[in-house]
C-alpha positions as CSV (number, residue, x, y, z in Angstrom):
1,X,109.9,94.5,119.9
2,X,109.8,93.1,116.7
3,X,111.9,89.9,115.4
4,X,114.0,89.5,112.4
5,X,113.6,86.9,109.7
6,X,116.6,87.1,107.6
7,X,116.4,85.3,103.9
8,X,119.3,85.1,101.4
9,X,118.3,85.3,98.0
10,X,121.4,84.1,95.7
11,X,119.2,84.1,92.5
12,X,116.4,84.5,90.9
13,X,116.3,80.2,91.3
14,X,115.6,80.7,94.6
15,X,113.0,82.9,94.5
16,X,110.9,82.1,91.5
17,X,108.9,78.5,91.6
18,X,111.4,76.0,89.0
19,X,108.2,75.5,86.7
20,X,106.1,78.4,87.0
21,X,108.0,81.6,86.4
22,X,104.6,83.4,88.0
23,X,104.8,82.3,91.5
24,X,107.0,82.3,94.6
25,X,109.6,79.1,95.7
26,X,107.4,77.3,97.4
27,X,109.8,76.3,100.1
28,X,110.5,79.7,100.5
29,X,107.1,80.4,101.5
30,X,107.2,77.5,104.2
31,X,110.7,78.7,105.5
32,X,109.1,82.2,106.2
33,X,106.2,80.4,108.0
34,X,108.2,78.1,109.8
35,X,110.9,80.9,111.3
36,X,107.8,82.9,111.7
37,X,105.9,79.6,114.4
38,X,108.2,80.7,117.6
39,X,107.2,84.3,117.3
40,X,104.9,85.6,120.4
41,X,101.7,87.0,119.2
42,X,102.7,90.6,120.9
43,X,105.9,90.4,118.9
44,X,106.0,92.1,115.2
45,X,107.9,90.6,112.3
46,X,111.0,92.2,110.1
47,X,111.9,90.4,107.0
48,X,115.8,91.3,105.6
49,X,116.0,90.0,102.4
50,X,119.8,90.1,101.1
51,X,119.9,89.9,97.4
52,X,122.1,88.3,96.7
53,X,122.0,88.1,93.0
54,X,121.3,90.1,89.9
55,X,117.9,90.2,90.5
56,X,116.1,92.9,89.5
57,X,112.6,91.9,90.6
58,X,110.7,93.2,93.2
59,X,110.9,90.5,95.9
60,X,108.9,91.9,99.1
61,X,105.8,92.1,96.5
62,X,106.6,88.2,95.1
63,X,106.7,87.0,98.2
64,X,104.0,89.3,99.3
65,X,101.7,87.7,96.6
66,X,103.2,84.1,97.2
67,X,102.4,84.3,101.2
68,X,98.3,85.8,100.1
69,X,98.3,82.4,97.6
70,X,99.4,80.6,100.4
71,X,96.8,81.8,102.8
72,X,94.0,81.4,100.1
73,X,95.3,77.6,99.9
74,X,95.0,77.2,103.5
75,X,91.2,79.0,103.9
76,X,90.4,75.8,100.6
77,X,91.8,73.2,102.8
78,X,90.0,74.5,105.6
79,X,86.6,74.3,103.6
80,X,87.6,71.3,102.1
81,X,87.7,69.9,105.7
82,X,84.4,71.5,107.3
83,X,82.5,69.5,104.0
84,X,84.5,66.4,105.1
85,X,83.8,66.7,108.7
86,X,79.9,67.1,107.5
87,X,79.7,63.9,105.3
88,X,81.6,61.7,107.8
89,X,79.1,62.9,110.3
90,X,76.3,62.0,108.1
91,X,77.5,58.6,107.6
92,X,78.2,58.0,110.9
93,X,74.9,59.0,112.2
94,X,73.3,57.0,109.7
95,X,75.7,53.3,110.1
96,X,74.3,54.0,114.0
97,X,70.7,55.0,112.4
98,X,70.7,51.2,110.5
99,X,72.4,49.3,114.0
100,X,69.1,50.3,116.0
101,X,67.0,49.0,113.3
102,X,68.3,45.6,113.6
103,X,67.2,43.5,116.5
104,X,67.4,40.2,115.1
105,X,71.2,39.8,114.1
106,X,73.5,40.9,117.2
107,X,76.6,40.8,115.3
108,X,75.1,42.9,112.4
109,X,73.9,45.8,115.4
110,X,77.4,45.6,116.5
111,X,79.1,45.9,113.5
112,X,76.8,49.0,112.2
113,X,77.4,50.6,115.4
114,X,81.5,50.5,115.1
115,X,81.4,51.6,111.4
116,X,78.7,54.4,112.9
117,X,81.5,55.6,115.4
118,X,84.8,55.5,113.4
119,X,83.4,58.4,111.1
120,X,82.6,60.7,114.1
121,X,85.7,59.8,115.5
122,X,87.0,61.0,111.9
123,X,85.6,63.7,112.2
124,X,86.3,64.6,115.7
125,X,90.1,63.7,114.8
126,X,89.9,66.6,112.2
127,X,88.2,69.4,114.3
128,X,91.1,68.5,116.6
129,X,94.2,68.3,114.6
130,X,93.8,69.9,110.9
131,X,91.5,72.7,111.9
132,X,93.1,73.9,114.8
133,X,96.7,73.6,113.0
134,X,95.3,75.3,110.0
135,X,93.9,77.9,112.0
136,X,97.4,78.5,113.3
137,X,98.6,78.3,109.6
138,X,96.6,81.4,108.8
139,X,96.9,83.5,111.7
140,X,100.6,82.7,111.3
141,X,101.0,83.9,107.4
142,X,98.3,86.6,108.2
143,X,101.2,88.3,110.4
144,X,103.5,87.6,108.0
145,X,101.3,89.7,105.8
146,X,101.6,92.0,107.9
147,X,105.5,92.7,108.5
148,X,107.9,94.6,107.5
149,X,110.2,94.0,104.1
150,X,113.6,95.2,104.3
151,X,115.6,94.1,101.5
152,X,119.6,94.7,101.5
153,X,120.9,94.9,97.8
154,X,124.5,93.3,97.8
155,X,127.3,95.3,97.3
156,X,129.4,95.6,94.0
C-alpha cells in the first residue's frame, strides 16, 4: 500500500531556498520528512506535488537533490558525533585516571571522579538520543529517496 504526501507548490518562493537560488526550501525538506515519520516501514511513499504556479522547473529532481543534501548533512552530524562521543570518553577516562592517583586529598579524588563520569554520561546521553534519532533521520529521508514523484500541473 503506499501513502500519499501531498505538497502545494504556489511558487517558485516556496520551492527554491530565499538566499540561495541553488538549493531546495529548507522547510520543505523537513515537511516531507516530518509527514513521511508516521509511515510503517512496509508501507511505500507517493509524493503529489500540485504546482501551483508558473513554475517551469523540474521540482521532483530539486527536491530530489535537496532530500540527498539533506541526508549528506545528517551522515556529517552523525560523524561529528561518533568524534565527540570519542573525546568525551577520553576525558572522562582520564579525570577518573587522575582521581585514583590521588590519595592524599579526599575531596580532590572525589571531585576528579564526578568530572570523570559526567563526560561518559555525555557521551552515553548521545549514543542514546542523537544517534539513534539521526539514524531514524536517514533511514527516513533514504525512503523518501526512494518514492514516487507525481507532480499535478494546475489547470489554466
Amino acid at each position: 500500500m503506499k501513502r500519499i504526501i501531498i505538497v502545494d507548490i504556489l511558487n517558485e518562493i516556496s520551492l527554491i531556498e530565499k538566499y540561495d537560488n541553488n538549493s531546495i526550501n529548507h522547510q520543505l525538506i523537513e515537511y516531507l520528512i516530518k509527514k513521511a515519520k508516521n509511515i510503517k516501514n512496509t508501507e511505500d511513499i507517493k509524493v503529489i506535488i500540485n504546482n501551483k504556479g508558473d513554475t517551469n522547473i523540474n521540482i521532483s529532481k530539486k527536491i530530489l537533490k535537496g532530500l540527498e543534501q539533506e541526508l549528506k548533512d545528517t551522515i556529517d552530524v552523525q560523524y561529528y558525533n561518533n568524534f565527540l562521543q570519542f573525546i568525551l570518553l577520553l576525558l572522562g577516562i582520564l579525570f577518573l585516571f587522575l582521581s585514583t592517583t590521588i590519595h592524599k586529598n579526599v575531596i580532590w579524588e572525589e571531585v576528579l571522579i564526578i568530572i570523570g563520569w559526567v563526560p561518559i554520561w555525555r557521551m552515553v546521553n548521545i549514543e542514546f538520543i542523537d544517534i539513534l534519532s539521526l539514524r531514524k533521520r536517514k533511514k527516513i529521508i533514504r525512503k523518501l529517496l526512494k518514492s514516487e514523484f507525481m507532480i499535478l500541473k494546475k489547470e489554466n
